[in-house]
C-alpha positions in Angstrom: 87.7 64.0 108.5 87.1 67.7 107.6 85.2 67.7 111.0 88.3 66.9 112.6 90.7 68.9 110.5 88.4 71.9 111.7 88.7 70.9 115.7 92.7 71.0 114.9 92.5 74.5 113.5 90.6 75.8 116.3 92.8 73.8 118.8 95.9 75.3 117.5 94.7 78.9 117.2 93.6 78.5 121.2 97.7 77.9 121.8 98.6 80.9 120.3 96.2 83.2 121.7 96.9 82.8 125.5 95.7 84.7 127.8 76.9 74.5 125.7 77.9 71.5 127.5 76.6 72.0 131.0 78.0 69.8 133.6 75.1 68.3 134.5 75.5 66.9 130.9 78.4 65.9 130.9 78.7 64.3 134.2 76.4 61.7 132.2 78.3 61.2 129.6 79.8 57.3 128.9 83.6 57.7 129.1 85.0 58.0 125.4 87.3 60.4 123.5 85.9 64.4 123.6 83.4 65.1 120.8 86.3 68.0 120.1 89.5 66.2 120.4 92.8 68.4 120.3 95.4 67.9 117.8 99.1 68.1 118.6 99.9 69.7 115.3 98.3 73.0 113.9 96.6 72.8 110.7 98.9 74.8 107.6 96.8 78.0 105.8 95.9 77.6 102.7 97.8 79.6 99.8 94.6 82.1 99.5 94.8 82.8 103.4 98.1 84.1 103.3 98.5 87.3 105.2 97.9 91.1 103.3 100.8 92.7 102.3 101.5 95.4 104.3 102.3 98.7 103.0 103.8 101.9 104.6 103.6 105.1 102.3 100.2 107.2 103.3 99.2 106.7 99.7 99.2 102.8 99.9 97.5 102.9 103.5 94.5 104.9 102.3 93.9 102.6 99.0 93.9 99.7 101.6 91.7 101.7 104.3 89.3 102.2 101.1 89.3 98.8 99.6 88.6 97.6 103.0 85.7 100.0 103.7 84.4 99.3 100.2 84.2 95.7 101.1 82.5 95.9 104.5 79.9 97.9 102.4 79.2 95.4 99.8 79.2 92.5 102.5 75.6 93.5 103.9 74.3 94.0 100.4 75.2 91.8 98.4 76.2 88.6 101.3 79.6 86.9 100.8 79.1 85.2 97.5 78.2 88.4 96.1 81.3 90.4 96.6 84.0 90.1 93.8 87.6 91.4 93.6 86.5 92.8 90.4 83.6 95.4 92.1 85.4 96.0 94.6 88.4 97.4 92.6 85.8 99.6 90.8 83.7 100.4 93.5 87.2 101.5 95.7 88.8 103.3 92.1 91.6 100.9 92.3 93.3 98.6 89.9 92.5 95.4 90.4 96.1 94.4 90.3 96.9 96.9 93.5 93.7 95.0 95.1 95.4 91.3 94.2 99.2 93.0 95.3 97.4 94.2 98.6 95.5 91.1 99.7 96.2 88.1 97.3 92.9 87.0 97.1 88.6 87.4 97.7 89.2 85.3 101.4 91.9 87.4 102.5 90.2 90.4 101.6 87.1 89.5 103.4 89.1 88.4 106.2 91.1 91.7 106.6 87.8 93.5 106.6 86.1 91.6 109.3 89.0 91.7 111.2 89.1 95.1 111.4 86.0 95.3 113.3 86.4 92.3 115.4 90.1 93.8 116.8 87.2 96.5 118.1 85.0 94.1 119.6 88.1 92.7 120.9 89.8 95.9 122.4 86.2 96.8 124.2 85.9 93.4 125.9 89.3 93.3 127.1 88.6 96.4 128.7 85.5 94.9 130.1 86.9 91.7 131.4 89.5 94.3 133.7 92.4 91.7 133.2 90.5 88.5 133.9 91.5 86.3 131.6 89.0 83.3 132.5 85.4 83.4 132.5 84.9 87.1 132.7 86.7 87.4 129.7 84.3 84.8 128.0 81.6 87.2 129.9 83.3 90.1 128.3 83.8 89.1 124.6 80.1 88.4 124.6 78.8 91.6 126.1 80.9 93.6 123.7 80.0 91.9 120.8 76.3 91.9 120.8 76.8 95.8 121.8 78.4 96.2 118.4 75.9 94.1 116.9 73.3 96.9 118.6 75.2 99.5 116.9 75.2 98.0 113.4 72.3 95.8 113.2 72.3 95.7 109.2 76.2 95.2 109.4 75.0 92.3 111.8 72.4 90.8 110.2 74.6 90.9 106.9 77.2 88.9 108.4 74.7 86.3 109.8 72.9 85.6 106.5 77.0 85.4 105.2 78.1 83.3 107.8 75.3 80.5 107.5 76.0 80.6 104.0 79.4 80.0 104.2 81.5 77.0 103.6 82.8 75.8 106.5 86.9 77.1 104.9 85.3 80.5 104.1 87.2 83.6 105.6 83.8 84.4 107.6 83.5 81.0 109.3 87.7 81.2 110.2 87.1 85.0 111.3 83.6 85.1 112.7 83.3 81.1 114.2 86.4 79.3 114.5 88.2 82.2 115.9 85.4 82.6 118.8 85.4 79.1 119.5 89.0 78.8 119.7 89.0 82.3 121.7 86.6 80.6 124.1 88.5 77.4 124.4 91.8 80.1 126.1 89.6 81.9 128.2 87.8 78.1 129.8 91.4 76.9 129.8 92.4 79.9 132.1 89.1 78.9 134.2 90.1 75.5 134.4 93.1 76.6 135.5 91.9 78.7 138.2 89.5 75.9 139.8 86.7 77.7 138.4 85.1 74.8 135.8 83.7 71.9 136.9 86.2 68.6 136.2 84.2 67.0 134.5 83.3 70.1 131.9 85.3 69.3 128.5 86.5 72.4 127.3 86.6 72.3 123.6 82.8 70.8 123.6 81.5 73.7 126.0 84.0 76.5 124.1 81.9 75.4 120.7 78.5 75.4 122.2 79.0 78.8 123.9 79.7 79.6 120.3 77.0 78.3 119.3 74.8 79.6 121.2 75.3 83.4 120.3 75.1 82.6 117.0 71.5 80.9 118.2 70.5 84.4 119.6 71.3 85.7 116.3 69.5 84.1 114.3 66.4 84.1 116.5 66.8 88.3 116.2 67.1 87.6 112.4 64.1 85.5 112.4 62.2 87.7 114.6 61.7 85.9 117.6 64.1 88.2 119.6 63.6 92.2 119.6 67.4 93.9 118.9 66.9 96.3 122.1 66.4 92.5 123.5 69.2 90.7 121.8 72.2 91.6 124.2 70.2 90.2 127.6 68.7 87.7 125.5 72.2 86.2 125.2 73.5 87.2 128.6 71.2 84.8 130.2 71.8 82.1 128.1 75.3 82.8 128.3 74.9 82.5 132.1 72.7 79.3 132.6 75.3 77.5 130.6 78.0 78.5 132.6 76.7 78.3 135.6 75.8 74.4 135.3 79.6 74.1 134.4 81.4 76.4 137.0 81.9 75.7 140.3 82.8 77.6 143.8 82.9 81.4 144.0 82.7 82.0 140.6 79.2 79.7 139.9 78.0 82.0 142.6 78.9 85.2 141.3 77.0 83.7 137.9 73.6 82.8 139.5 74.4 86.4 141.3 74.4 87.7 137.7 71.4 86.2 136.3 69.5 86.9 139.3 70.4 90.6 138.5 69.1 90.3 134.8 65.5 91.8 133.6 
């Protein structure tokens, strides 16, 4: 049930963003229903993921920008459970009723926080992915992400240790998983559009194992079995041996070109 009720979320946040099953695998598959069905109806937020309050005196934006910064600072030290509304406030010097006024609760707060430096991530791989908004842009989300994750390892590492931690209706898992797989389930549904994917590909199966999959790379760079000035091509290529089993034409060619070009 909550398996499902998580496939609807991630569904419904693919249809207002518009813009690793391998088809060998699937092509094998018995016919039955996708192991990601979509829903027709979007799944409501809970009362603590309401949206911050949004404030417009320079005084009120600088208390936010602080709480904010405060947060992301804890998050690697202390891991998700760790952070409280109550340090925060006196780690930022603000009340803790300004805190509560400005982002209702701990999973909004968090939320607001990562956020912040995903709409980076985000501005850098639309910029790589030059207006393509199909696998490139799947290509692109990736490249820029593990860049940042380059560029702030401890940051990185903090938010993986949060993230597998979390409970699956944690801020981090909405922000940092459900929000890439239903990013990657646009992007494939563009490709599909396009005649790049294979028919036989289902999207929201391959947009969650693609998710997967990064998250894979992490963890092996966590654990050690991946050097960080690896990580980024470490990803790439498995990033590209997925898609190129479920792509087809020009744009499975351009991929093997890719890997082909990786050392």
């Amino acid at each position: 049930m909550a398996h499902a009720a998580g496939t609807r979320a991630i569904r419904a946040d693919a249809r207002r963003q518009p813009g690793a099953a391998a088809a060998a695998m699937t092509a094998t598959m018995p016919s039955r229903a996708p192991a990601y069905p979509p829903a027709s109806q979007p799944v409501p937020p809970r009362p603590s993921q309401a949206a911050p309050r949004t404030y417009s005196s320079a005084r009120q934006r600088e208390r936010g920008e602080r709480l904010l910064e405060v947060t992301r600072t804890m998050l690697p030290e202390a891991g998700y459970h760790g952070v409280t509304m109550r340090d925060v406030s006196e780690r930022a010097g603000v009340a803790r009723k300004t805190l509560y006024d400005r982002f209702g609760s701990k999973d909004a707060l968090v939320r607001a926080a990562v956020t912040e430096v995903l709409d980076a991530v985000d501005a850098r791989a639309r910029k790589l992915a030059a207006g393509d908004a199909g696998i490139a842009a799947v290509l692109a989300y990736q490249r820029a992400a593990f860049r940042q994750i380059v560029r702030a390892p401890k940051y990185a590492a903090a938010m993986g240790h949060a993230l597998f931690q979390a409970a699956p209706d944690d801020a981090l898992t909405q922000g940092l998983l459900r929000a890439r797989i239903a990013r990657n389930v646009a992007a494939l549904t563009h490709a599909r559009e396009q005649g790049e994917l294979s028919p036989q590909v289902d999207i929201d199966t391959l947009a969650a194992h693609l998710a997967a999959q990064s998250w894979g790379v992490i963890m092996l760079w966590m654990k050690g079995l991946v050097a960080l000035a690896r990580i980024e091509t470490a990803a790439r290529r498995a990033q590209l041996m997925t898609l190129i089993a479920a792509t087809t034409g020009p744009r499975r060619e351009a991929l093997v070109q890719l890997l082909g070009e990786l050392h």
